[in-house]
Backbone bond lengths (Angstrom), bond angles and torsions (degrees), N, CA, C in turn:
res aa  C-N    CA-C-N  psi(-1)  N-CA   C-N-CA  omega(-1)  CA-C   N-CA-C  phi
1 X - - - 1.452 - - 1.520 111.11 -
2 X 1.243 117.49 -52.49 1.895 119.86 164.82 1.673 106.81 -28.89
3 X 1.437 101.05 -77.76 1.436 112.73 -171.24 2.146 104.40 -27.76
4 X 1.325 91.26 -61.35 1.475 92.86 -171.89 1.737 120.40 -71.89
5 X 1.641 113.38 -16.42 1.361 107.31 153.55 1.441 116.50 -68.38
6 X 0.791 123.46 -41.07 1.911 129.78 -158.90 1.910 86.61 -74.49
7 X 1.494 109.00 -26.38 1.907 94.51 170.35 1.672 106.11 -83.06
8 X 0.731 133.55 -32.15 1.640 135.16 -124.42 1.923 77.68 -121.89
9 X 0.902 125.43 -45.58 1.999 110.67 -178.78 1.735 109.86 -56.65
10 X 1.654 104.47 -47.58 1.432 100.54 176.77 1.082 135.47 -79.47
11 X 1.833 106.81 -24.97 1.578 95.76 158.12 1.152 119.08 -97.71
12 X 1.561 125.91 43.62 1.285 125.14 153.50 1.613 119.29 -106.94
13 X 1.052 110.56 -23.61 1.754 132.22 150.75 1.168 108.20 -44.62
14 X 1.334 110.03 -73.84 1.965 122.27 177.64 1.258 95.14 -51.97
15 X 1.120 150.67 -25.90 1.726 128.09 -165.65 1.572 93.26 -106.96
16 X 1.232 120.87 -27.27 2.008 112.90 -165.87 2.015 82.46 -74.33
17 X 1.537 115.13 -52.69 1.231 105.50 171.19 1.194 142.61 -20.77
18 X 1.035 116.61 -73.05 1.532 133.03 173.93 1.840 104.52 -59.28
19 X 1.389 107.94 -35.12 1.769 105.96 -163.68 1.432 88.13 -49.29
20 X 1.718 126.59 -31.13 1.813 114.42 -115.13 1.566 65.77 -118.11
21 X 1.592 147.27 -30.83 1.421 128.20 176.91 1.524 127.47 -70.77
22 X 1.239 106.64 0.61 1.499 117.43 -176.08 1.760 109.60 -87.65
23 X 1.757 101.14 115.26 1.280 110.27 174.48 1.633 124.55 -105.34
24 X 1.691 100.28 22.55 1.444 91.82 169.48 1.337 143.45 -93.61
25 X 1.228 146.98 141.96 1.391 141.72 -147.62 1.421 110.79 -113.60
26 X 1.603 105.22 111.10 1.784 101.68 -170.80 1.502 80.34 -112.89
27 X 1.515 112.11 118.44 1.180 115.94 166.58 1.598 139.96 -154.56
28 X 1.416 122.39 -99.68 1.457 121.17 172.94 1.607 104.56 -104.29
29 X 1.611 102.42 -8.30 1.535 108.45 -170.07 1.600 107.05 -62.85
30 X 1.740 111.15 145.00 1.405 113.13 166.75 1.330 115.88 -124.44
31 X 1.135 133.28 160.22 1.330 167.38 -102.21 1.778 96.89 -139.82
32 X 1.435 133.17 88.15 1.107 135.06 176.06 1.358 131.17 -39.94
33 X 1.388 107.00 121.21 1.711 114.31 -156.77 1.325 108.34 -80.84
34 X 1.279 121.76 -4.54 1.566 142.26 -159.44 1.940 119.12 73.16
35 X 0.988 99.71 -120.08 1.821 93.96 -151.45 2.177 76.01 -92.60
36 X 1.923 95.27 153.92 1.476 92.91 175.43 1.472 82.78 -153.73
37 X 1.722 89.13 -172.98 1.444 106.52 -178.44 1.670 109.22 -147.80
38 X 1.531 90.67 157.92 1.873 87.67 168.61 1.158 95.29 -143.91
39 X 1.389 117.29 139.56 1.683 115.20 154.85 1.752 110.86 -102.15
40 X 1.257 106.25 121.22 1.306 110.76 165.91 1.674 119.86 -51.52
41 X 1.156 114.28 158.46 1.798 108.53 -166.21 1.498 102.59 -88.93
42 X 1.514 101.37 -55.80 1.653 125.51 173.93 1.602 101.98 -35.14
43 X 1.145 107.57 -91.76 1.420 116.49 -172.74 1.560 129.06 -60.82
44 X 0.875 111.49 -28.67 1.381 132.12 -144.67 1.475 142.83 35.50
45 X 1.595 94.58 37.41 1.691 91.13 -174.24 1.479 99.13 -93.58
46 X 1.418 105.75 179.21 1.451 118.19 -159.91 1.478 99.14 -119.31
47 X 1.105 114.12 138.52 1.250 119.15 177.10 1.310 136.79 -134.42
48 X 1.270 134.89 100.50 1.457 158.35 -124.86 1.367 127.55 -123.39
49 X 1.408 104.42 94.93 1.810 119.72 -173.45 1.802 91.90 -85.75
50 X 1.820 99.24 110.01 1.232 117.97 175.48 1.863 107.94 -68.61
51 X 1.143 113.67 176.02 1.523 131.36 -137.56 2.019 93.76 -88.52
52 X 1.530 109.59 -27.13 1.442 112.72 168.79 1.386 106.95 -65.95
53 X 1.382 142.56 -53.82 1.242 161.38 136.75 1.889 101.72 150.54
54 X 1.121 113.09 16.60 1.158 122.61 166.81 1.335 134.54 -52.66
55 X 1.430 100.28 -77.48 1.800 136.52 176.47 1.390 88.10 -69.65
56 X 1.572 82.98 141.02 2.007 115.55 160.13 1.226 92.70 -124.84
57 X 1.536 111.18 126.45 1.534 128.08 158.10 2.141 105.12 -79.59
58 X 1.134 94.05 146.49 1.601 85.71 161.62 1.726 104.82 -132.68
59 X 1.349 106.65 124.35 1.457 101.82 -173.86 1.810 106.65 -132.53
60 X 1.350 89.69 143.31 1.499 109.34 -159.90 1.559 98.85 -88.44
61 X 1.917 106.90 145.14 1.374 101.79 -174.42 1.165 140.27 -40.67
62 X 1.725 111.37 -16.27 1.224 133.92 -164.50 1.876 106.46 -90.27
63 X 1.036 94.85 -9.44 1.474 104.39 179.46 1.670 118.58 103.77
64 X 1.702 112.51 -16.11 1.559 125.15 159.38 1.122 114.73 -30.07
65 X 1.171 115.46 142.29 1.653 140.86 -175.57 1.943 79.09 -97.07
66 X 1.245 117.52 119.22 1.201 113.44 161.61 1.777 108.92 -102.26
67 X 1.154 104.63 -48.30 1.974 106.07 177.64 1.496 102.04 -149.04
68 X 1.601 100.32 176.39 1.375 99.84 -174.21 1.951 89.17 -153.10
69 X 1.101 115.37 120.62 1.568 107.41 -179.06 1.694 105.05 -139.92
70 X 1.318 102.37 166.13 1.569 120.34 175.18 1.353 101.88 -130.99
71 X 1.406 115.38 77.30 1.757 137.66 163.37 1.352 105.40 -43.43
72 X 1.244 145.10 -22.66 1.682 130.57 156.43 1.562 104.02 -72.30
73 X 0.911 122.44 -18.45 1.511 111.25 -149.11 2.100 87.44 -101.43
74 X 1.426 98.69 -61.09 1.428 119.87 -177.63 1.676 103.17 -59.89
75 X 1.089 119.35 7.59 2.016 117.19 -176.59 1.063 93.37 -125.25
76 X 1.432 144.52 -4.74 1.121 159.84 -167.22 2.067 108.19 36.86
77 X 1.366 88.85 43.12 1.736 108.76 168.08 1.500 119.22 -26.32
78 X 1.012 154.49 141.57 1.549 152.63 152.30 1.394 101.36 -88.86
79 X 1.577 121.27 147.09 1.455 126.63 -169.83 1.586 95.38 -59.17
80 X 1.304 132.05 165.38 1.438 146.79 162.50 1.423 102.82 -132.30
81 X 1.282 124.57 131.44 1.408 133.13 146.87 1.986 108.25 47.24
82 X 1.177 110.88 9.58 1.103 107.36 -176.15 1.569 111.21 -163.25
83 X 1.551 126.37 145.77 1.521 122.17 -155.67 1.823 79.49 -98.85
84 X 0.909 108.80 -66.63 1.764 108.25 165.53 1.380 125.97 -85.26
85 X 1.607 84.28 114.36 1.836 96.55 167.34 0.844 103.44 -84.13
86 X 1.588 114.79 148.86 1.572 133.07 163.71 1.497 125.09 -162.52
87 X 1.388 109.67 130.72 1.489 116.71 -150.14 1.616 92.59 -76.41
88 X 1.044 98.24 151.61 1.788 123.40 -168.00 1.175 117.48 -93.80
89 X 1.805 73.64 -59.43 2.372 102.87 -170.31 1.254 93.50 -96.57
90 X 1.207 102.56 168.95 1.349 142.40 164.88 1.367 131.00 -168.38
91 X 1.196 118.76 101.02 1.779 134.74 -156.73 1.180 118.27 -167.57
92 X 1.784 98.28 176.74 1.208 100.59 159.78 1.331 136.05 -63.37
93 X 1.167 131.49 141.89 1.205 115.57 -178.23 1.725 122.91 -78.41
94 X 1.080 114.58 161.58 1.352 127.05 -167.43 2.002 110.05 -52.28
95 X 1.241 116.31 143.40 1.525 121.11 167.33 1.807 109.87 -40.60
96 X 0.963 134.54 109.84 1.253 130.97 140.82 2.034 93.27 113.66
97 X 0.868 114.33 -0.86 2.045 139.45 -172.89 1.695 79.31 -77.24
98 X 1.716 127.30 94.84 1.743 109.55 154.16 1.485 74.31 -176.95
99 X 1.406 92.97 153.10 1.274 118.48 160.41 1.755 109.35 -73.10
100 X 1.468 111.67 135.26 1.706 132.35 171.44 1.409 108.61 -15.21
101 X 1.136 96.04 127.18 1.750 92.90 174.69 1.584 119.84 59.94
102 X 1.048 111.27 3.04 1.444 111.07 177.24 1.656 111.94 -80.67
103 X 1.161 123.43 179.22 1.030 130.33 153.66 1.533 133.92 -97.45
104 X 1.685 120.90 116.65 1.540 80.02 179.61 1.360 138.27 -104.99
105 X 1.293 110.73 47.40 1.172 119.43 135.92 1.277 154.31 -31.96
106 X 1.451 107.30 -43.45 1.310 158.70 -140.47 1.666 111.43 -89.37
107 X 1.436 106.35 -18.62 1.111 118.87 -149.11 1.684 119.79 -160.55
108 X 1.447 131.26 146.92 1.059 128.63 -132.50 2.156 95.81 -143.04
109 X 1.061 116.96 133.99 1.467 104.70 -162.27 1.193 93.77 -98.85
110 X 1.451 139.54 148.73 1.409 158.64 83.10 1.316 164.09 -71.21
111 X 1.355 130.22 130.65 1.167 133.02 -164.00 1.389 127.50 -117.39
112 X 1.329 145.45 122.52 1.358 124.72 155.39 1.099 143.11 -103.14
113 X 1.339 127.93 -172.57 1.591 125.71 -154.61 1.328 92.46 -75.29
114 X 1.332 120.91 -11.39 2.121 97.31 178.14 1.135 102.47 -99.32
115 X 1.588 129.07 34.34 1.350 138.04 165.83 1.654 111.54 67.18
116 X 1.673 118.58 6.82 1.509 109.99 176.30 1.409 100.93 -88.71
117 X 1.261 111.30 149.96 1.818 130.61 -177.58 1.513 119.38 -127.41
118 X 1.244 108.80 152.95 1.473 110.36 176.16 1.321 107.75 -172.05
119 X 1.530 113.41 165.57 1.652 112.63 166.42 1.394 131.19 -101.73
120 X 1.196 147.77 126.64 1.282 156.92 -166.33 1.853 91.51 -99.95
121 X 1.842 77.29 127.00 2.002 88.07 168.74 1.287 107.16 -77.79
122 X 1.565 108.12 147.41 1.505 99.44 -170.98 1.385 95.05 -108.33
123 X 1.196 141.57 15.57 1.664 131.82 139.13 1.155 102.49 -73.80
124 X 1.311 154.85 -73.81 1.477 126.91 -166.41 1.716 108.26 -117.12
125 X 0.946 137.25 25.48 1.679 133.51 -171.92 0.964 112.56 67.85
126 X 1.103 153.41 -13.62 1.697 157.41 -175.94 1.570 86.10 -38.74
127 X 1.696 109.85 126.46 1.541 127.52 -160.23 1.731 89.80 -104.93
128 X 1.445 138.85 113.00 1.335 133.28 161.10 1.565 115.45 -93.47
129 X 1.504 102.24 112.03 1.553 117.40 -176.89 1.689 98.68 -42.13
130 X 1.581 134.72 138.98 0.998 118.42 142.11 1.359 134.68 -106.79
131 X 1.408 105.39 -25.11 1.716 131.21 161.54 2.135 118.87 158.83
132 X 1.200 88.37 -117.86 1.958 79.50 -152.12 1.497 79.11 -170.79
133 X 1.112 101.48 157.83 1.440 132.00 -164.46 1.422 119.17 -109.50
């Protein structure tokens, strides 16, 4: 019975070890669908997660380039759980998801694969941090 404690303490050390060095994240994160679109109902502009998955185009029914932004970059984001961010969602945003007094109308939901979210104004893109997962 010794013999087999004096095995079984150290490779149970060696295994709690290794559990506690592992930094990978199996989680709510998804897997980039590539380039998408949303048209808002209200307004009807179109709005366009370019092929990096960075940039949101916002384009007016008429076919106008109204803005073009990189909401990680422009929120001044810190990396999360991922070396590349890249937006996933694109929607409406969530029931009761707006800044005070706002409207939510106003505003257009996104998410990325390192699970942080926020809303972009859809008059000028202004990206509102909402949090991280």
């Amino acid at each position: 019975m010794r013999p087999a404690l004096v095995f079984l303490i150290p490779l149970f050390a060696l295994c709690l070890g290794e559990a506690q060095d592992t930094t990978t994240y199996i989680g709510h994160s998804r897997a980039f669908p590539g380039p998408q679109v949303y048209k808002d109902p209200t307004s009807g502009t179109l709005f366009y997660i370019e092929t990096d998955g960075r940039h949101v185009a916002a384009i007016s029914g008429e076919g106008k380039l109204l803005w073009s932004k990189d909401p990680f970059k422009d929120a001044h984001l810190r990396f999360y759980r991922t070396e590349k961010p890249q937006i996933v969602y694109i929607g409406p945003p969530p029931k009761g998801a707006r800044p005070a007094g706002e409207k939510s109308n106003g505003f257009i939901s996104i998410e990325f694969n390192s699970t942080q979210s926020g809303l972009m104004r859809i008059s000028n893109g202004e990206f509102l941090f909402l949090g991280q997962d």
